[in-house]
DSSP file (Angstrom, degrees, kcal/mol; ACC not computed):
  #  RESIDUE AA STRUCTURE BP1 BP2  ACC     N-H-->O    O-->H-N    N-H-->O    O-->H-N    TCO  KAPPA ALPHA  PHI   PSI    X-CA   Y-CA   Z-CA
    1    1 A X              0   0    0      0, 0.0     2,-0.7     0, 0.0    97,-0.0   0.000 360.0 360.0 360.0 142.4   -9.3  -20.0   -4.3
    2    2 A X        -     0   0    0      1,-0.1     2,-0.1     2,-0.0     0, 0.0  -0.788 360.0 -79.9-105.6 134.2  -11.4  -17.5   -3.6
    3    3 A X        +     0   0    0     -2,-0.7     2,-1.0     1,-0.1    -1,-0.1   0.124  56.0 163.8  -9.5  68.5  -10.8  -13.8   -5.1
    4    4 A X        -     0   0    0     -2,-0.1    90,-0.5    57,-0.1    56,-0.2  -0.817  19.7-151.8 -92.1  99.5   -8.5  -12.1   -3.1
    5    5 A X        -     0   0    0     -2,-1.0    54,-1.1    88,-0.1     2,-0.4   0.012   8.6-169.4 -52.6 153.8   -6.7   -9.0   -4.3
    6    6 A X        -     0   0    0     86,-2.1     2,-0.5    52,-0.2    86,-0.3  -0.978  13.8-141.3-166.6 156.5   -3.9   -7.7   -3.7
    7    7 A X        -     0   0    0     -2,-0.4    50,-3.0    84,-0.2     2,-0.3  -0.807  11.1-172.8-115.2 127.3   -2.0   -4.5   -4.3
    8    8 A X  E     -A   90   0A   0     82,-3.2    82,-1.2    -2,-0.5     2,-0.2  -0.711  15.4-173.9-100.1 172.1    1.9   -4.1   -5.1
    9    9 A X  E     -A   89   0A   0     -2,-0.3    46,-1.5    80,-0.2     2,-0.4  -0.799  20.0-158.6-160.5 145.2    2.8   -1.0   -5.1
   10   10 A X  E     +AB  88  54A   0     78,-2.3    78,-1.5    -2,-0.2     2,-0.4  -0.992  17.2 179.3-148.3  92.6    6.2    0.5   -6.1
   11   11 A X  E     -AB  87  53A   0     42,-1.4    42,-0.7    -2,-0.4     2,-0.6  -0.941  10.2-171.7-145.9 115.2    6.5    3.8   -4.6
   12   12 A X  E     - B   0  52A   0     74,-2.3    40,-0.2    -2,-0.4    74,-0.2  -0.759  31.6-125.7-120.8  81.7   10.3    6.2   -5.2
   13   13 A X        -     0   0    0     38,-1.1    72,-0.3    -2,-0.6     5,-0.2  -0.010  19.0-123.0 -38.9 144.5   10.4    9.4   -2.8
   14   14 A X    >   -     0   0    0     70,-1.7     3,-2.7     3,-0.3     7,-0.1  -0.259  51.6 -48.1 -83.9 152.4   10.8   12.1   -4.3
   15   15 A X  T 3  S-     0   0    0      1,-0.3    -1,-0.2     2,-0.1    -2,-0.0   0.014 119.8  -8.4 -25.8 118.3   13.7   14.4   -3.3
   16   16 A X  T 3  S+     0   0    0      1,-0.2    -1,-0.3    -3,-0.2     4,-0.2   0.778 114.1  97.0  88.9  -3.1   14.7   15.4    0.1
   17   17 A X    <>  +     0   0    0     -3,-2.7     4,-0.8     2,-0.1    -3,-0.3  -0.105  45.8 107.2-138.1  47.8   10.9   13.4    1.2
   18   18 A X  H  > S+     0   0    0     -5,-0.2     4,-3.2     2,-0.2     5,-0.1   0.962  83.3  45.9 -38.0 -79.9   12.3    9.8    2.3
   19   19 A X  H  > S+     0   0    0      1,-0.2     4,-3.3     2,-0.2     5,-0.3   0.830 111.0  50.4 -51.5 -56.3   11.8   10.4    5.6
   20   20 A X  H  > S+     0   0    0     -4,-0.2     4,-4.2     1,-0.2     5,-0.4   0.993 114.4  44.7 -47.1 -63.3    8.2   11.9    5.1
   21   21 A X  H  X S+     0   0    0     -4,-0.8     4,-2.5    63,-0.2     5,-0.4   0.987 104.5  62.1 -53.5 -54.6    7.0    8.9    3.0
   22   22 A X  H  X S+     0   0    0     -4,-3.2     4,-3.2     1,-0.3    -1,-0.2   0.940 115.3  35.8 -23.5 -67.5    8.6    6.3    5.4
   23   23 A X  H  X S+     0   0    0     -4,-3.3     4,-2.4     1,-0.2    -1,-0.3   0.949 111.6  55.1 -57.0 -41.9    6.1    7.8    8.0
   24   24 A X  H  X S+     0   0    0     -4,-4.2     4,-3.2    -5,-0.3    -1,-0.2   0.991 112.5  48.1 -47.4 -55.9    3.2    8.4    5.6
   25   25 A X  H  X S+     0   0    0     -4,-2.5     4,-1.4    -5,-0.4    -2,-0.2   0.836 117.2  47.7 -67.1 -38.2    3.8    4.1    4.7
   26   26 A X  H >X S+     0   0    0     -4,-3.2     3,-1.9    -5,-0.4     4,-1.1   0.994 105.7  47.4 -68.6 -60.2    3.8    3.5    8.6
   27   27 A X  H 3X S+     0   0    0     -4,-2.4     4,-1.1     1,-0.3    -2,-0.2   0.832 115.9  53.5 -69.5 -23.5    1.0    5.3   10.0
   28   28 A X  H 3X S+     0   0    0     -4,-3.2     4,-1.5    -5,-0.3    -1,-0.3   0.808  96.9  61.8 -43.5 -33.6   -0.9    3.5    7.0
   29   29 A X  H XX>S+     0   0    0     -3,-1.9     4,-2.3    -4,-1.4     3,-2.0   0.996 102.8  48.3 -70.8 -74.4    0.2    0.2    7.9
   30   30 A X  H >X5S+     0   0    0     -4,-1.1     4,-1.7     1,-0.3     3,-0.8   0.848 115.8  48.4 -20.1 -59.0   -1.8    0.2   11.9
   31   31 A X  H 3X5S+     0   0    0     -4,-1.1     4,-0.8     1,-0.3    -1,-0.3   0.718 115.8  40.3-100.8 -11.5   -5.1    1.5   10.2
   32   32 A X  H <<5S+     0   0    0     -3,-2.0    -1,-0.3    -4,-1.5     8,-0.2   0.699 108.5  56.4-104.4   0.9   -5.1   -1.0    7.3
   33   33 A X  H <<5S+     0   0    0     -4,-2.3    -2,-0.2    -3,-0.8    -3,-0.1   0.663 104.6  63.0 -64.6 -36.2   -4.1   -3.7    9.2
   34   34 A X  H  <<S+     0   0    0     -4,-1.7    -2,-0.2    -5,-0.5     3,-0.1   0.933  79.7 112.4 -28.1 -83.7   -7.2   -2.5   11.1
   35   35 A X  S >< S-     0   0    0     -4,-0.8     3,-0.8     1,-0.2     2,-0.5   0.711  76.3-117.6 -52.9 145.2   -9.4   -3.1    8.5
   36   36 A X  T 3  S+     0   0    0      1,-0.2    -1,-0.2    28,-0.1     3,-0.1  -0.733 108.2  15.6 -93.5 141.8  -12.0   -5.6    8.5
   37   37 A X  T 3  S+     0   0    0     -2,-0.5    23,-2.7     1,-0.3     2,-0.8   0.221  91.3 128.6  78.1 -14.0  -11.0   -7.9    5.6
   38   38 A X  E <   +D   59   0B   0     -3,-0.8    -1,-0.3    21,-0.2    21,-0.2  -0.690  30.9 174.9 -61.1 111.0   -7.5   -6.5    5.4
   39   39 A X  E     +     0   0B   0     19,-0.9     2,-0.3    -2,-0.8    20,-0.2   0.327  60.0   0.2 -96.3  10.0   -5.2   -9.6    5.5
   40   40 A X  E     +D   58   0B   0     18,-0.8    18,-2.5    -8,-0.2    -1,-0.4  -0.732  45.3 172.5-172.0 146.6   -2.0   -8.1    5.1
   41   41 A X  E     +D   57   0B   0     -2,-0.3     2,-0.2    16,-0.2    16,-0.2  -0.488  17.5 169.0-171.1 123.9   -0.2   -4.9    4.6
   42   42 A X        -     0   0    0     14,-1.8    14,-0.4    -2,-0.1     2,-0.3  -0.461  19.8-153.2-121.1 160.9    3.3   -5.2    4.8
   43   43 A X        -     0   0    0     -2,-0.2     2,-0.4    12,-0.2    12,-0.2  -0.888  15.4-161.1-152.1 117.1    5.6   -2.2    3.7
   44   44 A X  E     -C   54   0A   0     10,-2.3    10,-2.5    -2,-0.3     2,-0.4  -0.823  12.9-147.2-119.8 140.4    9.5   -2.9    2.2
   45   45 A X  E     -C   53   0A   0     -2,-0.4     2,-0.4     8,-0.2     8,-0.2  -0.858  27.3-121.9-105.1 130.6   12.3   -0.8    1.9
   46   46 A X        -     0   0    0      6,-0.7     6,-0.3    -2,-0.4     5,-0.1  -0.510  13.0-157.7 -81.7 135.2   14.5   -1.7   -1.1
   47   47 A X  S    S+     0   0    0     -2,-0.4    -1,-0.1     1,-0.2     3,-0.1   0.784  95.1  47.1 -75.8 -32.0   18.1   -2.6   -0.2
   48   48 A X  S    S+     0   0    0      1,-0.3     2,-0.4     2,-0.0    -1,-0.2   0.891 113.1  53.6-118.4 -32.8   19.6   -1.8   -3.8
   49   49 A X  S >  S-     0   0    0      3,-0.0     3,-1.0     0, 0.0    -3,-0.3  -0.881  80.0-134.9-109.2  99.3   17.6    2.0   -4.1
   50   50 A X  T 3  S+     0   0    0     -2,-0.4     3,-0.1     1,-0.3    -3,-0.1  -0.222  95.8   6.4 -49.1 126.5   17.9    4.9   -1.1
   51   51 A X  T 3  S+     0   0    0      1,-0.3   -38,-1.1    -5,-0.1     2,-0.3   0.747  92.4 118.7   8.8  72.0   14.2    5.7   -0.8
   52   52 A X  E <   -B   12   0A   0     -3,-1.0    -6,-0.7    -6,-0.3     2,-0.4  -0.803  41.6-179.4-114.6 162.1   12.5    3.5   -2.9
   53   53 A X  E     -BC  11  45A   0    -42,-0.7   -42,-1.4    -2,-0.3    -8,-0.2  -0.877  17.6-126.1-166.4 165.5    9.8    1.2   -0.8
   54   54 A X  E     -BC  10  44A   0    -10,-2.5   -10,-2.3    -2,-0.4     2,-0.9  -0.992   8.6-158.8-107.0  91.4    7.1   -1.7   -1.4
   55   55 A X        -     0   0    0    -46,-1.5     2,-0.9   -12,-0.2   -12,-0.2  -0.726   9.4-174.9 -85.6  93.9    3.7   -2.0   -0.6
   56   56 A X        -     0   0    0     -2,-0.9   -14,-1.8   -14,-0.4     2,-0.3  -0.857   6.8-176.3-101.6 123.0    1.7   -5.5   -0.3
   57   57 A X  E     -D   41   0B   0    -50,-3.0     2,-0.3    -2,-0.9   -16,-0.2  -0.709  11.3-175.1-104.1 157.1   -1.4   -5.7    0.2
   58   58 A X  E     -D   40   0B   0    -18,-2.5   -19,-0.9    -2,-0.3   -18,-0.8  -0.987  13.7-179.9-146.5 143.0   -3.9   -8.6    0.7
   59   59 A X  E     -D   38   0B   0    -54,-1.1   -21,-0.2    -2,-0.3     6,-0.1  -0.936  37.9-116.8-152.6 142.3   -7.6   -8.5    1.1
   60   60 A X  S    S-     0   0    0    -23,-2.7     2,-0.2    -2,-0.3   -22,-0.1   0.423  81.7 -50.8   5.0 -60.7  -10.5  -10.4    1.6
   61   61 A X  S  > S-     0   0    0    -24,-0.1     4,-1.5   -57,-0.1   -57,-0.1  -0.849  71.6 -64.6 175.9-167.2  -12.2   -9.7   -1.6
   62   62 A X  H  > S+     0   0    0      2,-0.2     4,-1.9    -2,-0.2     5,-0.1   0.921 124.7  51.2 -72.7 -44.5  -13.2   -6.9   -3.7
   63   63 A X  H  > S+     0   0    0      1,-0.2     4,-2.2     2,-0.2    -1,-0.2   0.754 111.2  58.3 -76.4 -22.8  -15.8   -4.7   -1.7
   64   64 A X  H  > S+     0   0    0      2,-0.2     4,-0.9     3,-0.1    -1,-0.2   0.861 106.2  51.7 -67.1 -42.0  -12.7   -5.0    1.4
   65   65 A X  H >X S+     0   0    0     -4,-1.5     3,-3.1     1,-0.2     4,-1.2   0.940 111.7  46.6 -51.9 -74.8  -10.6   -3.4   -1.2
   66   66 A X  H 3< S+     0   0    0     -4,-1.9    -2,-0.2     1,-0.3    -1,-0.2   0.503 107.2  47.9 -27.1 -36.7  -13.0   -0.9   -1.6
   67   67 A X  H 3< S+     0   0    0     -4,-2.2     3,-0.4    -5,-0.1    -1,-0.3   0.674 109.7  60.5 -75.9  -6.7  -13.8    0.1    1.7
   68   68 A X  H X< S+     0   0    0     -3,-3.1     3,-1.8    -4,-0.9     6,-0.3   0.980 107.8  43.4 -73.8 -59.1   -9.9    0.2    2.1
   69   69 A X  T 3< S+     0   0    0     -4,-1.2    -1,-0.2     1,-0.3    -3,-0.1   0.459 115.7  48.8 -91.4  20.9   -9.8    2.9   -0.7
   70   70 A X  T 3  S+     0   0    0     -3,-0.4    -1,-0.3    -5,-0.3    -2,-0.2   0.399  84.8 111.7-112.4 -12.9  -13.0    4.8    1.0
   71   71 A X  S <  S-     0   0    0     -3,-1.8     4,-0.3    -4,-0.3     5,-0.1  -0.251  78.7-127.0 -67.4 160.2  -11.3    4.6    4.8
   72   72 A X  S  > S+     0   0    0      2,-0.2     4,-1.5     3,-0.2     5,-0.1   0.629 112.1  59.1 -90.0 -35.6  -10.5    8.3    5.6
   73   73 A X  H  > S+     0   0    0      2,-0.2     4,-0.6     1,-0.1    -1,-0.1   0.876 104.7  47.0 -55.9 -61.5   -6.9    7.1    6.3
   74   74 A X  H  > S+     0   0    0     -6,-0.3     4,-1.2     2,-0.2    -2,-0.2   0.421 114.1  52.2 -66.8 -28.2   -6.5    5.6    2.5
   75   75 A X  H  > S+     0   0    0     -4,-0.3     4,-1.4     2,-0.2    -3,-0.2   0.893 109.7  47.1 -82.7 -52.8   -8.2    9.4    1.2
   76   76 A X  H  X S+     0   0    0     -4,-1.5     4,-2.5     2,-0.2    -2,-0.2   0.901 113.5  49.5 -44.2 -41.2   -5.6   11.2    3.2
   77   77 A X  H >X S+     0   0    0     -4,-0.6     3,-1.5     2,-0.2     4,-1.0   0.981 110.1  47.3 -41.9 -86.9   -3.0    8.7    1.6
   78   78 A X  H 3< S+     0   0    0     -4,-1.2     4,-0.3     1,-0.3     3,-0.2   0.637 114.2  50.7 -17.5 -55.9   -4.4    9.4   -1.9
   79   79 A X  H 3< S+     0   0    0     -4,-1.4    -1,-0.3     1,-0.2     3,-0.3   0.807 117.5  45.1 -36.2 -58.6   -4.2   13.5   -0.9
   80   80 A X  H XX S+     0   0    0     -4,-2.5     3,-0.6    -3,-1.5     4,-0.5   0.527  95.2  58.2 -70.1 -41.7   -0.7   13.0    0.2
   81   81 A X  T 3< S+     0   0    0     -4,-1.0     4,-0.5     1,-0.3    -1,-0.2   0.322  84.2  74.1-121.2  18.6    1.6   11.0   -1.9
   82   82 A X  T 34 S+     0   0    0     -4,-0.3     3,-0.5    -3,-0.3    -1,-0.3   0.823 104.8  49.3 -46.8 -48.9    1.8   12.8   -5.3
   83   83 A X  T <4 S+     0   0    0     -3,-0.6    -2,-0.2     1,-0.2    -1,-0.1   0.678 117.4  39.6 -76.9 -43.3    3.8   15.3   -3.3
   84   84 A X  S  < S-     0   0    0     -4,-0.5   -70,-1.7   -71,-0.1     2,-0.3   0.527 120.5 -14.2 -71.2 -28.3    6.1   12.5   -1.8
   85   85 A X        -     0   0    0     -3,-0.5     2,-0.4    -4,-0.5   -72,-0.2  -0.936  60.2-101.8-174.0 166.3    6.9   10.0   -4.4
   86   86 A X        -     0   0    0     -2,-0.3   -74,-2.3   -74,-0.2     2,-0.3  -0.939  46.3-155.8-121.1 144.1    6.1    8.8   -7.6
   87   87 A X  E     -A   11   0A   0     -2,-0.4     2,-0.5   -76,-0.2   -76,-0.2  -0.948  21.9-166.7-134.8 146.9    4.0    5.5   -7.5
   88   88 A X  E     -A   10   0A   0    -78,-1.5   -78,-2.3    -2,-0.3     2,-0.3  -0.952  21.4-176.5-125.8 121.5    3.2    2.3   -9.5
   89   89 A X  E     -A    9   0A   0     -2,-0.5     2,-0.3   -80,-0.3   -80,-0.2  -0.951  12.2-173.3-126.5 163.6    0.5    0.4   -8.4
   90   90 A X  E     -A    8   0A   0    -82,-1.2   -82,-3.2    -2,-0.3     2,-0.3  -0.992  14.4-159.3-148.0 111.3   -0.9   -2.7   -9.4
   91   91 A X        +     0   0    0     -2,-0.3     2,-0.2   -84,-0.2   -84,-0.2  -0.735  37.6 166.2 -89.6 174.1   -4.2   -4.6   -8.3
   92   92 A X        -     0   0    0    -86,-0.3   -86,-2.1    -2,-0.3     2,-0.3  -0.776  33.1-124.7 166.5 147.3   -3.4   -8.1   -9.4
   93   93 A X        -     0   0    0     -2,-0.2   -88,-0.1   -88,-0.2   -90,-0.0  -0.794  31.0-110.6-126.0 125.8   -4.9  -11.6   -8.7
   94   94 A X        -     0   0    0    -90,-0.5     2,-0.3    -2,-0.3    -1,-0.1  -0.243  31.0-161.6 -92.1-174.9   -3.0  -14.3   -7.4
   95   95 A X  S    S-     0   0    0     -3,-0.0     3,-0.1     1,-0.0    -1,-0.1  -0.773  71.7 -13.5-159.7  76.9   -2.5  -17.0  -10.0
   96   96 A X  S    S+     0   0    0      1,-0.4     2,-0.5    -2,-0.3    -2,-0.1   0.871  94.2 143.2  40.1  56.9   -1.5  -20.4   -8.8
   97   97 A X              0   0    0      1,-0.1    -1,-0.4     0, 0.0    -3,-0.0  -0.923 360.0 360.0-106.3 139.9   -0.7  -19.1   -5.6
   98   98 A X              0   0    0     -2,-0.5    -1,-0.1    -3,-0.1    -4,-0.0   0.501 360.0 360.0-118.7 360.0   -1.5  -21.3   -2.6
């Protein structure tokens, strides 16, 4: 299988800023879906935690990640969601995935 990355991301709004991240996670989703070499990016709201959310990502290869985290869209992101949330993210390699 050939080297596709993919990004979890774990991401817990910050007080009082649900709503704001929700939208931040949407208008991301259109413009990296965009992307050439983007294969997925899906964004999940956790049933058991009131603003907590999920990010998977899927990409091409590496240098698709990379223009992903060079898009103007993805800088604005970056700017943005210290303010919103506390994040864990994870690149990670799938691993007898088919």
């Amino acid at each position: 299988m050939p080297n596709q990355p993919r990004v979890i991301a774990i991401l817990t709004a910050r007080p009082d800023k649900s709503v704001e991240l929700e939208a931040l996670l949407g208008s991301m989703r259109n413009a990296s879906r965009a992307e050439q070499g983007n294969l997925r990016y899906d964004f999940l709201r956790d049933r058991s935690t009131a603003g907590r959310f999920v990010l998977d990502e899927v990409y091409a290869d590496d240098a698709a990640l990379d223009n992903h985290r060079a898009s103007k869209h993805f800088q604005s992101y970056a700017a943005t969601i210290g303010d919103l949330a506390d994040r864990i993210a994870m690149v990670v390699d799938p691993v007898g995935v088919d």
